[in-house]
N, C-alpha and C positions, 0 to 999 in steps of 0.2 A: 222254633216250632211254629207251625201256622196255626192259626186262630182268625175264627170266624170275626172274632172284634178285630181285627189287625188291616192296615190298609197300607200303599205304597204311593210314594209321591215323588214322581221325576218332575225336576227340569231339563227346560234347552240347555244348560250349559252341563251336561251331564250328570247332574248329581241327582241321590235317589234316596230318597229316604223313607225307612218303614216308621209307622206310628202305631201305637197303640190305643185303638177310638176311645175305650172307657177312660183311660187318663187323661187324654189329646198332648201325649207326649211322644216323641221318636224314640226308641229305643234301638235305630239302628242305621246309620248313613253308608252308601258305598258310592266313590266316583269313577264315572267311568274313560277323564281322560281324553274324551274325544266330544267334539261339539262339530253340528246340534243332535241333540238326541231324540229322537226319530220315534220309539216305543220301546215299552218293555214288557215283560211277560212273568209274570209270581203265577205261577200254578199251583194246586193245591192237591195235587199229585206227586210234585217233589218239592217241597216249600224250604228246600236249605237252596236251592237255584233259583238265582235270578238273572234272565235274559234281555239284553238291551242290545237296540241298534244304535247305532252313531254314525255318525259318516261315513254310512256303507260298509261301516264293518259291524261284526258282533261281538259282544261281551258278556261273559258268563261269569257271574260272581256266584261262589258255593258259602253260603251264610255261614254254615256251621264250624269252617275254620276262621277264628279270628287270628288278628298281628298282634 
């Protein structure tokens, strides 16, 4: 679920990770596999999707299903 305290932190080497500002803990990583990664996109219109470029391609991780 999104939240106004809640932030998103990509690296180059595709990894993305959300945190939670009041505790300054992640409580959520997703990779995306392809390097460098280029931007991503957390909207707060659909906050279970997250959009990432990588090497020209795109990546759509949907939060809400976990492995």
């Amino acid at each position: 679920m999104f939240d106004i305290l809640q932030v998103a932190v990509a690296e180059r080497s595709g990894l993305i990770r959300l945190y939670d500002v009041t505790t300054l803990s992640a409580f959520m990583s997703v990779e995306c596999g392809m390097s460098p990664l280029k931007s991503i996109s957390w909207l707060d219109d659909d906050p279970t999707r997250i959009h990432a470029l990588a090497a020209s391609m795109w990546c759509t991780f949907d939060t809400s299903q976990s492995l």
